[in-house]
C-alpha positions in Angstrom: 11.6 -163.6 69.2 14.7 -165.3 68.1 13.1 -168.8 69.8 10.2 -168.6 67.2 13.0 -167.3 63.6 14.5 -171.0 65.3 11.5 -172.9 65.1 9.9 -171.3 61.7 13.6 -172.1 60.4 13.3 -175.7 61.2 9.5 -176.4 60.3 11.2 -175.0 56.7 14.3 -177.5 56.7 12.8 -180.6 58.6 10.4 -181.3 55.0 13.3 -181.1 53.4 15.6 -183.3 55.4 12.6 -185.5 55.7 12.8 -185.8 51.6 15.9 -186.7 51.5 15.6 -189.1 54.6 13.0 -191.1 52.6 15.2 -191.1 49.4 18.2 -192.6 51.5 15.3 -194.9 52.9 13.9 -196.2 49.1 17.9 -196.1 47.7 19.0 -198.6 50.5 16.2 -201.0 49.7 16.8 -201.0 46.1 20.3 -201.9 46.8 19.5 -204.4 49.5 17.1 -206.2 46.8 20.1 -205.7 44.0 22.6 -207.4 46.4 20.2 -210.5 47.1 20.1 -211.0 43.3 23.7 -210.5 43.2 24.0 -213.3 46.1 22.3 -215.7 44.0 24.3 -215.4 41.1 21.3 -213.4 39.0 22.9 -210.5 38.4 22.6 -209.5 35.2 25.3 -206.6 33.4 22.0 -203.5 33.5 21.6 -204.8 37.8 25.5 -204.4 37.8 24.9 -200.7 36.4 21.9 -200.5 38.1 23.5 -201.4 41.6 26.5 -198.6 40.9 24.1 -195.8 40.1 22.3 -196.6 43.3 25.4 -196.9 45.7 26.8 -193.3 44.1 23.3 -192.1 44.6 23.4 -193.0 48.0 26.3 -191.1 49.1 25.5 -188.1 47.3 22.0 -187.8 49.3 24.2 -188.9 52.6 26.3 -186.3 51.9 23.4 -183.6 50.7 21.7 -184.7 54.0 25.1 -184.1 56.4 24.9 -180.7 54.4 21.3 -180.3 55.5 22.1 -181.1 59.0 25.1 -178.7 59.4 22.9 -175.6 57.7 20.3 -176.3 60.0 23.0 -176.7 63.5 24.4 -172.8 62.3 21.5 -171.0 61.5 
């Protein structure tokens, strides 16, 4: 019985660690495009902004996903 809690436990957090998988996913190719700009000497001040938003972004869905990970290890 406790084998099947584990995997009805999982098939609910997986979706969700999925979601934020794909978020890191888009996040990391906005800033990869941002920094190719930046490497040309394009960058304008609202890509500067832009690029900061998406780099603070990306660790707080890291760290939301590390959360994720550790909820699902103790449960």
């Amino acid at each position: 019985a406790r084998a099947t809690a584990q995997t009805e436990a999982d098939k609910i957090k997986a979706p969700v660690q999925e979601t934020v998988l794909k978020d890191l996913q888009q996040i990391s190719e906005r800033i990869e495009n941002l920094i190719q700009v930046k490497s040309m000497g394009l960058l304008t001040a609202e890509n500067q902004k832009t690029l900061k938003k998406l780099v603070e972004q990306k660790k707080r869905r890291t760290t939301d996903l590390k959360r994720l990970q550790s909820k699902q290890r103790a449960s």
